[in-house]
N, C-alpha and C positions, 0 to 999 in steps of 0.2 A: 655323514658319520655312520658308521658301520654299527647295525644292531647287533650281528652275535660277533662270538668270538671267533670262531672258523665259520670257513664255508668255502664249497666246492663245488663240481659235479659229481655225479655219485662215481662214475667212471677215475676220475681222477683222486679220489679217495680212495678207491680202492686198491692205487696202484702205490699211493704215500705210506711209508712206514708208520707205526702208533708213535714211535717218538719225535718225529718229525711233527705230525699232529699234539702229540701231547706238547712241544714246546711251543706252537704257537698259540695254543689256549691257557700255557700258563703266561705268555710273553702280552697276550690281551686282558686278563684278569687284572683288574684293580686289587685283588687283594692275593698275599705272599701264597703259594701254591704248597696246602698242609698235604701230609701222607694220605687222609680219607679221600678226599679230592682228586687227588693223584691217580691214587687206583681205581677209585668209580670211571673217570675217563679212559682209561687206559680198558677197562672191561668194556664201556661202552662201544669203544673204538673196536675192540676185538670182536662182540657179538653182531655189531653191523658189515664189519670186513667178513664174515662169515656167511650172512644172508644178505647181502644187496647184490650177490653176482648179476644174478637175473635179471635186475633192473637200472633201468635209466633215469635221469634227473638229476637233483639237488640237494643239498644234505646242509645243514645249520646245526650248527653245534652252541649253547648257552644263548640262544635268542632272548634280545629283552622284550621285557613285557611293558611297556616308560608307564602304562597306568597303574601297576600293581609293583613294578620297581623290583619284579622278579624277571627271571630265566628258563626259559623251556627249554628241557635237556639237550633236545634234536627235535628238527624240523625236517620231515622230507617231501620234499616236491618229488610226486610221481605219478606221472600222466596228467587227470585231472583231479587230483587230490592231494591235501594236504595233510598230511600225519605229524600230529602233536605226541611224542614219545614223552614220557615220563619213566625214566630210569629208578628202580628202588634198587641195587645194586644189594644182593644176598641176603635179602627179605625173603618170607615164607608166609605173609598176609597180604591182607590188599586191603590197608585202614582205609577209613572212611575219607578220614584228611589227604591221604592220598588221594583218593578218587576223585575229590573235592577240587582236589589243585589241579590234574590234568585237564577236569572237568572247565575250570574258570578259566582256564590259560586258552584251552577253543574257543569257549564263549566268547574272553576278550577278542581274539582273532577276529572271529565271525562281526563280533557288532562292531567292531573299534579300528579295524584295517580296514583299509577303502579294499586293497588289491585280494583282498579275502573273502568279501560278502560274498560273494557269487559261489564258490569254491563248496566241494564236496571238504569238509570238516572231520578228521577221523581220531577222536583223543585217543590213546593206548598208555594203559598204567603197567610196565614190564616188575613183577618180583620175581627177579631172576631164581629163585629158589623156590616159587610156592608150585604149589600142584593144582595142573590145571587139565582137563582132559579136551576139553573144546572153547571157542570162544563165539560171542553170538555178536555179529553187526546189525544194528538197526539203527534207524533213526530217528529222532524226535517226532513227536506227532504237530512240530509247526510246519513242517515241507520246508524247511530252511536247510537243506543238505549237512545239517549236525547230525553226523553219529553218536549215539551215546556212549558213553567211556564204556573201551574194551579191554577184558583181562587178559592178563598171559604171561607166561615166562621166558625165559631162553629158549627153549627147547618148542615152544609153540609161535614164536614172533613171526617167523616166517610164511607160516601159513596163515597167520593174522593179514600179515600185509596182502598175502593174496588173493585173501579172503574182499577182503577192504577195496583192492581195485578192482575181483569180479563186480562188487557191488556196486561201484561208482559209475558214472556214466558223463558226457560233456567232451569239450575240447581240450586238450594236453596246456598245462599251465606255463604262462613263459616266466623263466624265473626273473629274465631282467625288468619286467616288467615288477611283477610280483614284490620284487626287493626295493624297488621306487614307490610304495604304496604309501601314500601318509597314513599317518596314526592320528586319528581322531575319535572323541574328542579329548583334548589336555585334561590332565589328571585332574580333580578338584580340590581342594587346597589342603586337606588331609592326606590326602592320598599324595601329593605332592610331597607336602613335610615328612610322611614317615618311608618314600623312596629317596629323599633327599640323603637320610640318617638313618638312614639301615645299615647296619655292620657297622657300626661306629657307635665308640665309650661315649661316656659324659666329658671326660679329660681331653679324648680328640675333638669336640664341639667345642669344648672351651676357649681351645686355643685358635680359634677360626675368631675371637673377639680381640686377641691379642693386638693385634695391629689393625692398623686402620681400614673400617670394615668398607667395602664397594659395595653391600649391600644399604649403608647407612648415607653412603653417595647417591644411588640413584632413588631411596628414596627423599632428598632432601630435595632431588630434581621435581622428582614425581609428582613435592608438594607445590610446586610452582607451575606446574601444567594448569592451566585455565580451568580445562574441566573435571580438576580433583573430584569437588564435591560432586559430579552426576558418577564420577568411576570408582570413588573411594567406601565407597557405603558396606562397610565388612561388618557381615552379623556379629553382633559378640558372643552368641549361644556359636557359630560355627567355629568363633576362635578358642572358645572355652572347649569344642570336642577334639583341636587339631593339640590341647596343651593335655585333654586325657587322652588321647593316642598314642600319646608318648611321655604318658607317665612313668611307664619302664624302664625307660631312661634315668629317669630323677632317681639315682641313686647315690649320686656322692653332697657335697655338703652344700650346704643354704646357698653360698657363693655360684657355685658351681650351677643351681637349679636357677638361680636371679640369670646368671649367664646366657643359659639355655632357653628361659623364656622371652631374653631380650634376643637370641640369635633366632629365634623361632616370631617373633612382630614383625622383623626386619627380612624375612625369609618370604611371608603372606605378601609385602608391601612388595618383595622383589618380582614376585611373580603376577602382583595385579600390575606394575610398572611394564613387565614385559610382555604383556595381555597373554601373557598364559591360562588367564583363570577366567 
């Protein structure tokens, strides 16, 4: 199964049209492709066809994150480093939440991808519209080849990135390798439940009970494994924080919230069933 939505060489990106590219990340997206989405890619696509002449590698576009149930904008393999992009597409700050995000999405990288550890880590938070006159690479003070998040705009990415691979050092990353790296370890069962139900109403949960549920199959199996009781032992303090996780949810009626909490018991059971957890 294919983590992002595209991906290519940088060489063969550069030579594909943006709507060729823009149809195959809306033709991969789970969800209907709105106008803001549209154009953020479509700019993205433009600002990278602009500065990747120069270089070689590999390019990811919408990488998932399976533990955080998010997408890092673009991914580029180049040389021996890895560049975590974070697009703010005609911003003129650099919020914290931002830094925040590009910041956790290397971290996850770094500690959670096997084909990563090793790897020179470089986050980059791009507001294509803020003002920026230089950008500073350094790295964390654990010698783990994390950069700490680097600022910049349009108009500075490019000397970012080469800024980024003067700095880095090691041997040229192979991507087939690199795109085979397991993700470890599996989410924990909150973290689970609220990638499962992200971008999803209370009315579309609901109707996942409507018919006869496979998750209410395999745990019926589940209870009949021998050694239930050594594997079944679920804190109830951790199930009580995976039902406030996704309190924000519980907006529609009493029915609807009974629903949500029986599709969320049967959701925990499905994934200690499939030793996910």
């Amino acid at each position: 199964m294919r983590r992002e939505y595209y991906s290519d060489t940088i060489a063969n990106f550069l030579k594909t049209s943006s709507n060729e590219i823009l149809g195959k990340l809306a033709q991969s997206s789970e969800f209907a492709l709105e106008q803001t989405q549209r154009d953020a890619w479509l700019e993205e696509i433009r600002i990278l066809q602009n500065i990747l002449q120069p270089h070689k590698g590999s390019i990811y576009f919408e990488y998932s994150i399976p533990r955080m149930g998010k997408r890092i904008d673009v991914v580029l393999l180049i040389g021996s480093a890895i560049l975590v992009l974070e697009f703010k597409v005609g911003e003129k700050e650099f919020t914290s939440y931002a830094i925040d995000q590009v910041w956790d999405y290397s971290l996850d990288l770094k500690n959670f991808h096997e084909t990563s550890h090793e790897c020179f880590i470089a986050p980059i938070l791009i507001a294509t519209k803020a003002k920026v006159d230089t950008a500073i690479v350094s790295t964390t003070s654990h010698n783990d080849k994390l950069l700490f998040p680097i600022k910049s705009n349009e108009a500075l990415l490019s000397q970012v990135i080469d800024d980024v691979l003067r700095f880095v050092d090691g041997n040229e990353i192979n991507p087939l390798q690199w795109e085979s790296g397991r993700y470890q370890p599996t989410p924990t069962i909150i973290e689970a439940a609220m990638a499962l139900y992200s971008g999803h109403s209370v009315s579309e949960i609901s109707r996942v009970m409507l018919v006869p549920s496979i998750l209410e199959t395999l745990l019926m199996l589940y209870l009949k494994s021998s050694d239930f009781q050594k594997r079944s032992r679920i804190n109830l303090c951790v199930l009580s924080q995976v039902f406030l996780a996704l309190g924000k949810l519980w907006l529609g009626s009493i029915l609807q919230q009974i629903i949500l909490i029986k599709t969320m018991i049967f959701t925990v059971f499905f994934f200690q069933a499939m030793d996910l957890l």
